[in-house]
Backbone of each chain as nested JSON, in Angstrom:
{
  "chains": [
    {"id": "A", "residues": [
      {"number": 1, "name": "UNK", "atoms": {"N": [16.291, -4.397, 7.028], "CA": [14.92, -4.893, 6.967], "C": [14.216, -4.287, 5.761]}},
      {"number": 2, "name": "UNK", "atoms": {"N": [13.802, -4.883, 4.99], "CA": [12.458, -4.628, 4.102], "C": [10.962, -3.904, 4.826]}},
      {"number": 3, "name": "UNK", "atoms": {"N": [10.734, -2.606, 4.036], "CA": [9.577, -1.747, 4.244], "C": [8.504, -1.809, 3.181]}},
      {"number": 4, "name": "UNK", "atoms": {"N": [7.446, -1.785, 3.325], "CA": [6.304, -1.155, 2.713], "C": [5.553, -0.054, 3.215]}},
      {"number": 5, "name": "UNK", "atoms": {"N": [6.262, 1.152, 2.801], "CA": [5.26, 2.279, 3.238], "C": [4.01, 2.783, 2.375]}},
      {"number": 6, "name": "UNK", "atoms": {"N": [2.89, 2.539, 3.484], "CA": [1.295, 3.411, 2.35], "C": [0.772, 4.314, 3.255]}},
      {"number": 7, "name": "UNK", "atoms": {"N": [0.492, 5.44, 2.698], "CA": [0.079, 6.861, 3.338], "C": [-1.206, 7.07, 2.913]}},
      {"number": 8, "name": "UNK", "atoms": {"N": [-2.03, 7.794, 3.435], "CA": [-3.263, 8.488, 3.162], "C": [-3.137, 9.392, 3.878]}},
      {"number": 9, "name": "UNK", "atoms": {"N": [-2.667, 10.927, 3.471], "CA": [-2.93, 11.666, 3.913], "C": [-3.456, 12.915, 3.272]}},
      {"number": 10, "name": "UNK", "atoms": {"N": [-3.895, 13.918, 3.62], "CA": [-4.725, 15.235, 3.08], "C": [-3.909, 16.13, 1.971]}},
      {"number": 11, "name": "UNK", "atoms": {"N": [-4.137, 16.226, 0.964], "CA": [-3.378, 16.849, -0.263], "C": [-2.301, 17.592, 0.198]}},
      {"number": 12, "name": "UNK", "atoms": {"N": [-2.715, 18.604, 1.018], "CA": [-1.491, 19.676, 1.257], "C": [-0.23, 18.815, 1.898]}},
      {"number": 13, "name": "UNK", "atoms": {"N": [-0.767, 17.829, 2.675], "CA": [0.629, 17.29, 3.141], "C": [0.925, 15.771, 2.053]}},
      {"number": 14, "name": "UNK", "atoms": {"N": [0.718, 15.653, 0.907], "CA": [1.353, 14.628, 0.016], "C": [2.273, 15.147, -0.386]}},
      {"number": 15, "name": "UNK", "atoms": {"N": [3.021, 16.393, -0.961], "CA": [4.415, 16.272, -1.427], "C": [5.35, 16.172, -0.067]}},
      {"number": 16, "name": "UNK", "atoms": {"N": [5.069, 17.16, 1.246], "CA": [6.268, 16.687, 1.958], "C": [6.331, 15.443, 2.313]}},
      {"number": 17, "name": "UNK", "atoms": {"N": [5.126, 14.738, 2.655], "CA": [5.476, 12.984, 3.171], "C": [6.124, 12.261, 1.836]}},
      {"number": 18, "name": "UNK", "atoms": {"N": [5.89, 12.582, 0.556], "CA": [6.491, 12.162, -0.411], "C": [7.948, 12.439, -0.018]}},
      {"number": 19, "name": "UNK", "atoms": {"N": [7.956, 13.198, -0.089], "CA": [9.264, 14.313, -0.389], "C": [10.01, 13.013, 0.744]}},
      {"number": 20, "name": "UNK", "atoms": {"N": [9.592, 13.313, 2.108], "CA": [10.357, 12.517, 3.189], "C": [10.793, 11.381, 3.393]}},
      {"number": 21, "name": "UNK", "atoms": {"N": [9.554, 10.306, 2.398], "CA": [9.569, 8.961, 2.367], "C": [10.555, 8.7, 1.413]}},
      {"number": 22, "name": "UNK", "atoms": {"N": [10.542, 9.427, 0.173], "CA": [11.86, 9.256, -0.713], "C": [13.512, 9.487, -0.336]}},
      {"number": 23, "name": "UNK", "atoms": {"N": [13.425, 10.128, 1.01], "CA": [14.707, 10.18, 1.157], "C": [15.199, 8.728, 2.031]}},
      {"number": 24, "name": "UNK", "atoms": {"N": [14.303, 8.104, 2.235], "CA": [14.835, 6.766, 2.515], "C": [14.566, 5.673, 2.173]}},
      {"number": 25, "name": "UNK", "atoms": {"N": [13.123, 5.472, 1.17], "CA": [12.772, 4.574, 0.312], "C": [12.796, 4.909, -1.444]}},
      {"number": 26, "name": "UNK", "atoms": {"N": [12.379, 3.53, -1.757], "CA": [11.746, 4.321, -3.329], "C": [9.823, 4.24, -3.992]}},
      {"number": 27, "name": "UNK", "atoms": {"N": [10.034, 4.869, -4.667], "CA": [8.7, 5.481, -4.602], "C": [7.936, 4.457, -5.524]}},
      {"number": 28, "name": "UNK", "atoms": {"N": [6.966, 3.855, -5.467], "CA": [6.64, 2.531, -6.258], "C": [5.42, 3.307, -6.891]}},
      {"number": 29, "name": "UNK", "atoms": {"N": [4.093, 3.601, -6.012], "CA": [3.113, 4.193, -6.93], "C": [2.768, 5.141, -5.533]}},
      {"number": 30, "name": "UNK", "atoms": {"N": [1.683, 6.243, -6.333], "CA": [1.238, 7.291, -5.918], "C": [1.204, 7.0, -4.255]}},
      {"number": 31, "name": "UNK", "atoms": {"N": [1.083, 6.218, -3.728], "CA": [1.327, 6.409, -2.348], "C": [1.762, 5.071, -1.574]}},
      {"number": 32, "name": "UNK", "atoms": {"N": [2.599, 4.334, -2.046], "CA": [3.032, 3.613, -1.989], "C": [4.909, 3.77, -1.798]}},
      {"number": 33, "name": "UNK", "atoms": {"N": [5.879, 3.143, -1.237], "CA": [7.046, 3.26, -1.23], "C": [7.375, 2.141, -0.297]}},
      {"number": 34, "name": "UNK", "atoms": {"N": [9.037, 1.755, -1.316], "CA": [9.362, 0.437, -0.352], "C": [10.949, 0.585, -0.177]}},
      {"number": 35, "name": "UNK", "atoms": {"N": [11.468, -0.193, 0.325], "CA": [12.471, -0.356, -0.014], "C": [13.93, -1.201, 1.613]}},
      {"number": 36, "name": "UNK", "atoms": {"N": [15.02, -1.16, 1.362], "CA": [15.392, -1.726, 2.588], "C": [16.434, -0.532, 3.612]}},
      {"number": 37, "name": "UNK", "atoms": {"N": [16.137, -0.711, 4.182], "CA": [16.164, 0.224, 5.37], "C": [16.628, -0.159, 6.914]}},
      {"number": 38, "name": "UNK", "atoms": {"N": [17.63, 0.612, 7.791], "CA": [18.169, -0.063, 8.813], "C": [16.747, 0.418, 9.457]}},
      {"number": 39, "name": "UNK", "atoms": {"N": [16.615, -0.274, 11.277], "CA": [16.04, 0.127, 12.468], "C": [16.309, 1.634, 12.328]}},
      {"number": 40, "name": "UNK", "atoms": {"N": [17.02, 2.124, 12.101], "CA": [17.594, 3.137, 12.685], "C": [17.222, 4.417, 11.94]}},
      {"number": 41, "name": "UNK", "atoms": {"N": [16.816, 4.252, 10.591], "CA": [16.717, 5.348, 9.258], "C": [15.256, 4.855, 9.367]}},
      {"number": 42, "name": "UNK", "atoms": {"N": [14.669, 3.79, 9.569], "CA": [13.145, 3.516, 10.028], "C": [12.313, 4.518, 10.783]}},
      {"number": 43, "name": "UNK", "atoms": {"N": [13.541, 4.445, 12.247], "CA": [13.216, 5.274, 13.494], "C": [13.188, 6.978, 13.13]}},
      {"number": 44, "name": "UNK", "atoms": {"N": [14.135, 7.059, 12.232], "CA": [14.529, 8.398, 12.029], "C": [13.078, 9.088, 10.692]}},
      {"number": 45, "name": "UNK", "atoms": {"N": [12.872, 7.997, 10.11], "CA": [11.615, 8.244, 8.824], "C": [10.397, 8.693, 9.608]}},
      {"number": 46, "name": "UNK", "atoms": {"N": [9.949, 7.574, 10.594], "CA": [8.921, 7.845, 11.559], "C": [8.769, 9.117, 12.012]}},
      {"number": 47, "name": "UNK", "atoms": {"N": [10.31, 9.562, 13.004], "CA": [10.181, 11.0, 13.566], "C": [9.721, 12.047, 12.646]}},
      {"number": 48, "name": "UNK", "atoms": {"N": [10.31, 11.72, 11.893], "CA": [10.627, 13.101, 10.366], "C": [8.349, 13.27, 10.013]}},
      {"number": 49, "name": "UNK", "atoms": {"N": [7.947, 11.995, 10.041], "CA": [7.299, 12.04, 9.239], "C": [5.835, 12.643, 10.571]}},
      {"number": 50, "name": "UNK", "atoms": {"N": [6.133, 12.206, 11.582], "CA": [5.583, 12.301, 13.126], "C": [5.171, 14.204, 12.729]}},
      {"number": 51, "name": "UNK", "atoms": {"N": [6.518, 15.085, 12.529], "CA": [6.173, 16.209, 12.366], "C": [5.84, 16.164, 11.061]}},
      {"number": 52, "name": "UNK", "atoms": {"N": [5.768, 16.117, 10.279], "CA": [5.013, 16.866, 8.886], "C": [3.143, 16.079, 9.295]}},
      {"number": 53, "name": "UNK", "atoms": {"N": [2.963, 14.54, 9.764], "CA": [1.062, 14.656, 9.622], "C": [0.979, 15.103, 10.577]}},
      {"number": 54, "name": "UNK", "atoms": {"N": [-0.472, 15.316, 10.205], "CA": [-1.715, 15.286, 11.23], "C": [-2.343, 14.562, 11.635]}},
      {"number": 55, "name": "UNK", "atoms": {"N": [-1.815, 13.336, 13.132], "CA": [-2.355, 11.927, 13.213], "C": [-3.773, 11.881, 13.563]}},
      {"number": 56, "name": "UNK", "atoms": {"N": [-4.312, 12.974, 13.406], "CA": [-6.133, 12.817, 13.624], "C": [-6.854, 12.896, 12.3]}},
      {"number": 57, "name": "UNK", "atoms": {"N": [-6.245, 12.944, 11.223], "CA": [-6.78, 13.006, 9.549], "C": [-5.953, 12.267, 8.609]}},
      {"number": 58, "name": "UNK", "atoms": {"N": [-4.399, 12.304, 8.915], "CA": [-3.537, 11.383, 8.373], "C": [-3.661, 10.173, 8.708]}},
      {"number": 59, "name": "UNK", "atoms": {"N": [-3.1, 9.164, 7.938], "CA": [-2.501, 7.789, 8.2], "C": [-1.631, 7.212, 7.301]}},
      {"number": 60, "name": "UNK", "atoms": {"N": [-0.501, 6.372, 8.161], "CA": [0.551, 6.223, 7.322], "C": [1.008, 4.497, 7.804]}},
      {"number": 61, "name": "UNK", "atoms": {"N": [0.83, 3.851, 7.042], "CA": [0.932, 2.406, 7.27], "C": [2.648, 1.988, 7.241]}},
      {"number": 62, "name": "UNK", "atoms": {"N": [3.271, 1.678, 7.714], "CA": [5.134, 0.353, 7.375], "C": [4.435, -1.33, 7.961]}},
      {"number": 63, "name": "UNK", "atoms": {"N": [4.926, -1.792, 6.47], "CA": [5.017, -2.87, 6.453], "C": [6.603, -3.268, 6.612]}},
      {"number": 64, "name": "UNK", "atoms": {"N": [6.775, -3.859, 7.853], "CA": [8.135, -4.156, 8.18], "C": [8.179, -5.93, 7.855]}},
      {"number": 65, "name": "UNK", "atoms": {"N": [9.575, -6.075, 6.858], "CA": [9.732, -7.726, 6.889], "C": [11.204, -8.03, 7.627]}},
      {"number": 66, "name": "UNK", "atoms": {"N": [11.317, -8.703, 8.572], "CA": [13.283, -8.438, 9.124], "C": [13.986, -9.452, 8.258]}},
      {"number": 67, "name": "UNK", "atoms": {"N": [13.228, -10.35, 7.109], "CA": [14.044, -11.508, 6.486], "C": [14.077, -11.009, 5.39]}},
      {"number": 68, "name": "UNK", "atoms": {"N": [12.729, -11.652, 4.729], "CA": [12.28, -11.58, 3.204], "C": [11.71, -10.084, 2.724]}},
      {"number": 69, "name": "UNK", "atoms": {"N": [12.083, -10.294, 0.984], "CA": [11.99, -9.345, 0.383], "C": [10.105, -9.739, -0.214]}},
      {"number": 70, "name": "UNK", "atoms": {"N": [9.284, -9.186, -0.76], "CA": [8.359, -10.541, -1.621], "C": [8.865, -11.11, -2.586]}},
      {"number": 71, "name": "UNK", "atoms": {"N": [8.198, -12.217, -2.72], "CA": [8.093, -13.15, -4.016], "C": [7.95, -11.95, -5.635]}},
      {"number": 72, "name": "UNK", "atoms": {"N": [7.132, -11.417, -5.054], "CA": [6.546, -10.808, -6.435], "C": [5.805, -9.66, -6.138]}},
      {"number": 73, "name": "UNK", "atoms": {"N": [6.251, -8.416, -6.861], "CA": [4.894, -7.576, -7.045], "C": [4.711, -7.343, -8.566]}},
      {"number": 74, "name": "UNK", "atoms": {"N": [3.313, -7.186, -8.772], "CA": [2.731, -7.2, -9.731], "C": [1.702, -6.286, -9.926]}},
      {"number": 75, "name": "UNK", "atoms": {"N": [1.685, -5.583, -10.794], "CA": [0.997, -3.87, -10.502], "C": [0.239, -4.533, -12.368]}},
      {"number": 76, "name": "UNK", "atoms": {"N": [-0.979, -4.239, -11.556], "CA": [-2.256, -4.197, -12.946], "C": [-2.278, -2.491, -13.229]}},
      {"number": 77, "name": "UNK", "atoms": {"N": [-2.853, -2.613, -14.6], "CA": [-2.819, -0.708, -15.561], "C": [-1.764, -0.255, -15.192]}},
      {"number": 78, "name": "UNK", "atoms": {"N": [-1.43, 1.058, -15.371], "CA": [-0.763, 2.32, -15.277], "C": [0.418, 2.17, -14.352]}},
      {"number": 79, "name": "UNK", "atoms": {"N": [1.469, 2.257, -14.121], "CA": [2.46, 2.375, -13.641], "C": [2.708, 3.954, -12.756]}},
      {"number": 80, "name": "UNK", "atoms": {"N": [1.992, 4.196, -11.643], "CA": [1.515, 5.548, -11.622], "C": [3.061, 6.146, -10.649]}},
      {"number": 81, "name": "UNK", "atoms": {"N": [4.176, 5.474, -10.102], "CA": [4.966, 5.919, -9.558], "C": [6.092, 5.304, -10.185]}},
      {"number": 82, "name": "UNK", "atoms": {"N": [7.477, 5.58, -9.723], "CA": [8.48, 5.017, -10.04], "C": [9.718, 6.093, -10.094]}},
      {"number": 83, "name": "UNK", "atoms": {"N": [10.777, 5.098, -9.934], "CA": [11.73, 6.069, -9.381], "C": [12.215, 7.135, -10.73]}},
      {"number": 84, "name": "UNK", "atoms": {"N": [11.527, 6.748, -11.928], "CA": [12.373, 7.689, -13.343], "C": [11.59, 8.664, -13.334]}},
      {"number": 85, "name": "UNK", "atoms": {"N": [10.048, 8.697, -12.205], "CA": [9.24, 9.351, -12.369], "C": [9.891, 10.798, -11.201]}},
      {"number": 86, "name": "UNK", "atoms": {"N": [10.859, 11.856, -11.539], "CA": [10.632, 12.917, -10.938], "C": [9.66, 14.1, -10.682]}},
      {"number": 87, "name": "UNK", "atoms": {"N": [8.609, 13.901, -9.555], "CA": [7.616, 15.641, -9.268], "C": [8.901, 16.8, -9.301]}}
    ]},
    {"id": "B", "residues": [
      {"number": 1, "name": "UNK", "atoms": {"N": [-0.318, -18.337, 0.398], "CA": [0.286, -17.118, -0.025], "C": [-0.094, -15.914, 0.583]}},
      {"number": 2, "name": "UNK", "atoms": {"N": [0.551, -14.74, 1.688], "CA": [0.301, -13.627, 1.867], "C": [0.593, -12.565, 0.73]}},
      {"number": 3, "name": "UNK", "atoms": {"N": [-0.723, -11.744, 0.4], "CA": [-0.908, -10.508, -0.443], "C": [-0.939, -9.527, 0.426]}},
      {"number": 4, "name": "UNK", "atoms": {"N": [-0.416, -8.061, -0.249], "CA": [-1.176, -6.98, 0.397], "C": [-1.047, -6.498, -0.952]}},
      {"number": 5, "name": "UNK", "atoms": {"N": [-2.198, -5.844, -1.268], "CA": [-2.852, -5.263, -2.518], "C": [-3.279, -3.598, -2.281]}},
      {"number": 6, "name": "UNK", "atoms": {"N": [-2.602, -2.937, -2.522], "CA": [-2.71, -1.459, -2.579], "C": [-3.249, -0.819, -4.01]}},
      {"number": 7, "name": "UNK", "atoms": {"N": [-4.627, -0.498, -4.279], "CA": [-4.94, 0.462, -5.501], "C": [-5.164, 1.428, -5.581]}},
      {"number": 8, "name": "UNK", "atoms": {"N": [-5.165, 1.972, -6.468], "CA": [-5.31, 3.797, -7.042], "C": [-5.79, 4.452, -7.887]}},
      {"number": 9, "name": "UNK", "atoms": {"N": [-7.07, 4.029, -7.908], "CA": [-7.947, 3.916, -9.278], "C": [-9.224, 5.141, -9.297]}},
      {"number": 10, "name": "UNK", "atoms": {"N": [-9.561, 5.345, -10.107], "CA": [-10.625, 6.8, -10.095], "C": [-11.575, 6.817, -9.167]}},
      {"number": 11, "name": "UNK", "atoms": {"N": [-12.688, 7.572, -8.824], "CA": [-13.185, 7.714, -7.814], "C": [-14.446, 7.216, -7.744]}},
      {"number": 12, "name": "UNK", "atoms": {"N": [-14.852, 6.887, -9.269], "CA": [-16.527, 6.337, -9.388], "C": [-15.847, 4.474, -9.447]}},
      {"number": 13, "name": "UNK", "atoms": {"N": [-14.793, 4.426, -9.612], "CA": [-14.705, 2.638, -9.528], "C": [-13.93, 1.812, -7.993]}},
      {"number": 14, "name": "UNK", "atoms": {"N": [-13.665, 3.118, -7.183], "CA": [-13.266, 2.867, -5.946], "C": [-13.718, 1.837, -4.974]}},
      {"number": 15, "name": "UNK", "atoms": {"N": [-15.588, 1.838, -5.063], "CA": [-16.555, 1.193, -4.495], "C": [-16.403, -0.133, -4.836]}},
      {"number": 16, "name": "UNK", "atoms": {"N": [-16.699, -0.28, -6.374], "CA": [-16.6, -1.558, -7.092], "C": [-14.852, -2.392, -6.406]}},
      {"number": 17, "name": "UNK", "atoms": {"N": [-14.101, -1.773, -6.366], "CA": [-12.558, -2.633, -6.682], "C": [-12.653, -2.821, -4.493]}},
      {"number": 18, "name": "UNK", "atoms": {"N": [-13.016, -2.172, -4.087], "CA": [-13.055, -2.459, -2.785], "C": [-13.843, -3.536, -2.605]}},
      {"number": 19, "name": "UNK", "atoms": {"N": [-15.093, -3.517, -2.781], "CA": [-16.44, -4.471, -2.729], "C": [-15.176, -5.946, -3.379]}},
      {"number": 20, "name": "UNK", "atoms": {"N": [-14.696, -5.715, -4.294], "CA": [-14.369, -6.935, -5.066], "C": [-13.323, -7.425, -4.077]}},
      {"number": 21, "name": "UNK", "atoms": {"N": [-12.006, -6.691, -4.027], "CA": [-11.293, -7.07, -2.864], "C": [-11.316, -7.352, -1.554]}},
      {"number": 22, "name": "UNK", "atoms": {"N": [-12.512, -6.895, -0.929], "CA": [-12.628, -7.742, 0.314], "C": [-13.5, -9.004, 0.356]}},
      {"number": 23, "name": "UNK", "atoms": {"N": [-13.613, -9.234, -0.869], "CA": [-14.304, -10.927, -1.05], "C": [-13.175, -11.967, -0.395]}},
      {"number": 24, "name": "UNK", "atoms": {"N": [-11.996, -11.498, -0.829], "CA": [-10.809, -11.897, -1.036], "C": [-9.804, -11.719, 0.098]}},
      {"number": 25, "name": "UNK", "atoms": {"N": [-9.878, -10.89, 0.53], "CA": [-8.845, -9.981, 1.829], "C": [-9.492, -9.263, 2.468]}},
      {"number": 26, "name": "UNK", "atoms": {"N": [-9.101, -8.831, 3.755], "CA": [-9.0, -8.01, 4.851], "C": [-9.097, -6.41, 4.514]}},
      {"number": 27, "name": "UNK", "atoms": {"N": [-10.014, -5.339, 4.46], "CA": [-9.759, -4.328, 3.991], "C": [-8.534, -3.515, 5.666]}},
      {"number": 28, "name": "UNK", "atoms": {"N": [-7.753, -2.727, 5.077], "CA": [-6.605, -2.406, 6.307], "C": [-6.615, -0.725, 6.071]}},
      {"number": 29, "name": "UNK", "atoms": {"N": [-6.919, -0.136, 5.179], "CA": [-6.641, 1.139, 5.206], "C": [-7.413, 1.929, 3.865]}},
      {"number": 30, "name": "UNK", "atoms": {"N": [-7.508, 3.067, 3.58], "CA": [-8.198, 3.612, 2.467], "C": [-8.321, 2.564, 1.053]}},
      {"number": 31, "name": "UNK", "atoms": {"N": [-6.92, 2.546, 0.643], "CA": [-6.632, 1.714, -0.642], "C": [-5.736, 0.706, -0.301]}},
      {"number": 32, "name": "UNK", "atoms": {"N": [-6.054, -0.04, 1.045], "CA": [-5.145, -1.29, 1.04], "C": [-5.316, -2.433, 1.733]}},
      {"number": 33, "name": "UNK", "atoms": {"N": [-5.472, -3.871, 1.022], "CA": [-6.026, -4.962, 1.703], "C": [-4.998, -6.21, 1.768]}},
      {"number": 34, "name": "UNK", "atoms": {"N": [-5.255, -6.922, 3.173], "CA": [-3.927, -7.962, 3.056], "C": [-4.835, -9.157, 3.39]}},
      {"number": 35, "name": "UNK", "atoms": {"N": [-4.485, -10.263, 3.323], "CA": [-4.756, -11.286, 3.538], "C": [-3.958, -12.619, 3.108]}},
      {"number": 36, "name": "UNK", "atoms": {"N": [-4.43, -13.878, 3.976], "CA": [-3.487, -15.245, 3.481], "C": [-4.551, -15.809, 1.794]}},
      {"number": 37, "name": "UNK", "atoms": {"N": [-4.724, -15.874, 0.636], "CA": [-5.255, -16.298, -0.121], "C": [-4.429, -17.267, -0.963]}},
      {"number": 38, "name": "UNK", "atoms": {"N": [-5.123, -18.081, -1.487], "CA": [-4.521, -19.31, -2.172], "C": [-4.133, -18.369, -3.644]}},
      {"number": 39, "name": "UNK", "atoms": {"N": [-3.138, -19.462, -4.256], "CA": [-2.929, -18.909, -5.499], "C": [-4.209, -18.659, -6.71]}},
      {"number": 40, "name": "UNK", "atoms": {"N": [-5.045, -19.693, -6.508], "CA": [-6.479, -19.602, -7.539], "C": [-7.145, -18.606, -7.183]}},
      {"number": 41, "name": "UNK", "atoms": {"N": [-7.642, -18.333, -5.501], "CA": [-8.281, -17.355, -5.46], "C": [-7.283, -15.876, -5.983]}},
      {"number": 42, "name": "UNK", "atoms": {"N": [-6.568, -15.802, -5.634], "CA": [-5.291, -14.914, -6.227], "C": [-5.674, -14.476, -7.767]}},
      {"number": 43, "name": "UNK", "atoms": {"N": [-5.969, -15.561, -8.281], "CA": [-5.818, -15.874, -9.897], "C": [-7.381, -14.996, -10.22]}},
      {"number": 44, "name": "UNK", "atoms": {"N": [-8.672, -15.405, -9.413], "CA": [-10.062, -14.91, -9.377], "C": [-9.959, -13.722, -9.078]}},
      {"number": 45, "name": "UNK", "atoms": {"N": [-9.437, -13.35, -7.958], "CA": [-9.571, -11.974, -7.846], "C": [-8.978, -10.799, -9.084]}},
      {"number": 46, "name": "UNK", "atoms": {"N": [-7.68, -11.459, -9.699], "CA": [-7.177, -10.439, -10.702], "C": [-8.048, -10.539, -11.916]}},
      {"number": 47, "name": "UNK", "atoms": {"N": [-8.819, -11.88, -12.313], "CA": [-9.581, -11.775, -13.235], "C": [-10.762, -10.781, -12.852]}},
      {"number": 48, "name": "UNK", "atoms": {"N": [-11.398, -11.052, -11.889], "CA": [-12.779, -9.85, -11.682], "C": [-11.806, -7.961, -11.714]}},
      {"number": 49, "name": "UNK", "atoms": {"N": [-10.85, -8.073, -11.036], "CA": [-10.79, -6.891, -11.679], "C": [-10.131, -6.21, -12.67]}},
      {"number": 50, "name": "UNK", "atoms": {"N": [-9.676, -7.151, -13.319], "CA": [-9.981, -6.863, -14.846], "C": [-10.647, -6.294, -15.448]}},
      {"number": 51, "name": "UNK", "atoms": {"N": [-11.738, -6.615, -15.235], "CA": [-12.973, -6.132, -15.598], "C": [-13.684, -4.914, -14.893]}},
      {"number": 52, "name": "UNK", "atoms": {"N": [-13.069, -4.376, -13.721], "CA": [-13.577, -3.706, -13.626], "C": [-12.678, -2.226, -13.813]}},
      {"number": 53, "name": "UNK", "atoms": {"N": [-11.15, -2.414, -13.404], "CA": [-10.518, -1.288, -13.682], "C": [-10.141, -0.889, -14.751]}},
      {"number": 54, "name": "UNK", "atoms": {"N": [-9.706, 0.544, -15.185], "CA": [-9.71, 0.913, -16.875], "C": [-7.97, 0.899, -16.46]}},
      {"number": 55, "name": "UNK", "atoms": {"N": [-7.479, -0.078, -16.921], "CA": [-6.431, -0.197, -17.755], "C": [-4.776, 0.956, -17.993]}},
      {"number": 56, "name": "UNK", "atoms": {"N": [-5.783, 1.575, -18.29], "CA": [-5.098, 3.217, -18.891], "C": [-5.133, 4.057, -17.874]}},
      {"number": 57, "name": "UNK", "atoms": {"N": [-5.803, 4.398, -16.455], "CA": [-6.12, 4.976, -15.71], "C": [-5.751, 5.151, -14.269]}},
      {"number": 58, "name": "UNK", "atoms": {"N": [-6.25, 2.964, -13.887], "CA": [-5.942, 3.102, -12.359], "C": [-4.713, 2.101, -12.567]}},
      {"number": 59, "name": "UNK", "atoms": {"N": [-4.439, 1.829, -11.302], "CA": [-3.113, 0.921, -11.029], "C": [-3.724, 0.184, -9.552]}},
      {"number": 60, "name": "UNK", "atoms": {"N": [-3.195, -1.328, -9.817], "CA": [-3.062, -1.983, -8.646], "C": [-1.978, -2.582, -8.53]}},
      {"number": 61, "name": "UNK", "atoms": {"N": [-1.755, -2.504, -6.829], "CA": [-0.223, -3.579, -6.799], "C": [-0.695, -4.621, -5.96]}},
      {"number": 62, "name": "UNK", "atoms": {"N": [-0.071, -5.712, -6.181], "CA": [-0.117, -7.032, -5.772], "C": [1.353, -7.45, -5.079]}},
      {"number": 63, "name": "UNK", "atoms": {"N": [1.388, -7.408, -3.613], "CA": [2.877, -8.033, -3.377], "C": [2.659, -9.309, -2.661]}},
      {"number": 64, "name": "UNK", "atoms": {"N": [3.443, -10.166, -3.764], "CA": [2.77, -11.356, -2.27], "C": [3.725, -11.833, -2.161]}},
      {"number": 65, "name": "UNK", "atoms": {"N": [3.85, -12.653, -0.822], "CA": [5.081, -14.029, -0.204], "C": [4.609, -15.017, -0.221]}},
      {"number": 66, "name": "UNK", "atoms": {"N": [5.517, -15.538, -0.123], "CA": [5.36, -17.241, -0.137], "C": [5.133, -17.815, 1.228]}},
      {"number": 67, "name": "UNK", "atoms": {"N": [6.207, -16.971, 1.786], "CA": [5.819, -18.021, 3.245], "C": [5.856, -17.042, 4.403]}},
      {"number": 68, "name": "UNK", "atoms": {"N": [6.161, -15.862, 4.446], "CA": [6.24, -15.245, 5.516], "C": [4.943, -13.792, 5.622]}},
      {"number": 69, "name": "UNK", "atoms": {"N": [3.81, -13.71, 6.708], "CA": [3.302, -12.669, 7.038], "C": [4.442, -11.742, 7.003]}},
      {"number": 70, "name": "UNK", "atoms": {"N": [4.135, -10.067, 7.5], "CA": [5.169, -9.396, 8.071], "C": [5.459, -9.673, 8.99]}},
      {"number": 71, "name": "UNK", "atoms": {"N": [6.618, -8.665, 9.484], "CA": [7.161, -9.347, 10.715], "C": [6.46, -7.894, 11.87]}},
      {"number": 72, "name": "UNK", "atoms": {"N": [5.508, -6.967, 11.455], "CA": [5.124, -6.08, 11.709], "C": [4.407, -5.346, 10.835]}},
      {"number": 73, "name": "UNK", "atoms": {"N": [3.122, -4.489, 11.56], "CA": [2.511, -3.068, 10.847], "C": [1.898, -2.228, 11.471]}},
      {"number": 74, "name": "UNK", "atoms": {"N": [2.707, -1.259, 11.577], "CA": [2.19, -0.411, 12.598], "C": [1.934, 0.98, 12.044]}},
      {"number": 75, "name": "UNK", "atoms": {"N": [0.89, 1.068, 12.31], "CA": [0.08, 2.648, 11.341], "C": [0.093, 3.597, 12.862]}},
      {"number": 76, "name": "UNK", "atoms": {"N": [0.763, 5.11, 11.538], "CA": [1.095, 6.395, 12.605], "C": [-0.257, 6.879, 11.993]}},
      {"number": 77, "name": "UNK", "atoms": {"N": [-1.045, 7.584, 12.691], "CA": [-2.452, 8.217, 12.752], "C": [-3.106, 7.405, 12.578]}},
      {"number": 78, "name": "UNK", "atoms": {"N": [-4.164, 7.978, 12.204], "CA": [-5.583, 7.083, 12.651], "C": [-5.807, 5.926, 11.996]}},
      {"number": 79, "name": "UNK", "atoms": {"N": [-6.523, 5.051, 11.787], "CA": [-6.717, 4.062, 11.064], "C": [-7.834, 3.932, 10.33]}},
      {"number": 80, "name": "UNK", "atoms": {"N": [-7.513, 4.297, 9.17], "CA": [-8.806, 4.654, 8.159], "C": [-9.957, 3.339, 7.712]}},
      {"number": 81, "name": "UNK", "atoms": {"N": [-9.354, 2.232, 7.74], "CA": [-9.828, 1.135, 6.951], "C": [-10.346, 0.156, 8.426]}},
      {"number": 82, "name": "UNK", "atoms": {"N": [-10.336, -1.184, 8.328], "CA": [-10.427, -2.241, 9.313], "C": [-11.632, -2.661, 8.886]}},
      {"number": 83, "name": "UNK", "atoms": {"N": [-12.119, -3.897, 9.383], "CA": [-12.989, -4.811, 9.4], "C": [-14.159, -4.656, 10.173]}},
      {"number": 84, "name": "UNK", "atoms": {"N": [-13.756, -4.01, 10.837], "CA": [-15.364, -3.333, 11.625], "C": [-16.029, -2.105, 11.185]}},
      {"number": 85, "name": "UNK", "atoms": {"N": [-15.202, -1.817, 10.415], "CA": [-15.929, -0.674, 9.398], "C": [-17.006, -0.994, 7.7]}},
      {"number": 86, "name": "UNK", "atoms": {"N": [-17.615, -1.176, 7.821], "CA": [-18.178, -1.812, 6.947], "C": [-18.969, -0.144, 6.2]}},
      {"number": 87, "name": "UNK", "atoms": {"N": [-18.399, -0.467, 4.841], "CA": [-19.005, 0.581, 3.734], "C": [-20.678, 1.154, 4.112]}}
    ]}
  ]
}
């Protein structure tokens, strides 16, 4: 299945949810990450990510597709993530 | 056409690119709005913010489909954004 993960969460916890989301997606922009992914490494992202926020200040959005990939993304200015981009 | 439009743009033009995007879409979370929009309005919305984001600075992404909503979205913590929240 195809993911869209978007996070908002509190500075101190952006590199580990980074850190976590990259080990099963790729990193598109500053808080953004997509990529295709079983049920199962989904289930396992969730848990992982369950302990690192804080679901009363955090939030962390998956856009799940079980077919399609999109048509198109199209990113206006700056290219602010990407996978050549190593923190 | 379904969009979801995620931006990341400085903090004094945040107001403006929100205000502009929910002309257009559904606001869903800090920096992220989805909605069904036609290709013209599609076309209007990237022209207005044009004009308003610097180029060099912020970034927006645009993912859209052709024919399929998700097949799911389910946000872990709170839910920062929604439609009953009005600026």
């Amino acid at each position: 299945m195809f993911v869209i993960m978007v996070y908002d969460v509190e500075v101190k916890r952006v590199n580990k949810v980074l850190k976590t989301g990259r080990k099963f997606l790729h990193w598109v922009q500053n808080s953004v990450l997509e990529g295709d992914i079983s049920p199962a490494k989904l289930e396992k992202l969730r848990t992982e990510l369950k302990h690192i926020i804080n679901e009363e200040k955090d939030s962390v959005i998956f856009y799940t597709f079980r077919t399609t990939r999109y048509s198109s993304r199209e990113i206006m200015g700056i290219q602010k993530g990407g996978e050549e981009c190593i923190l």
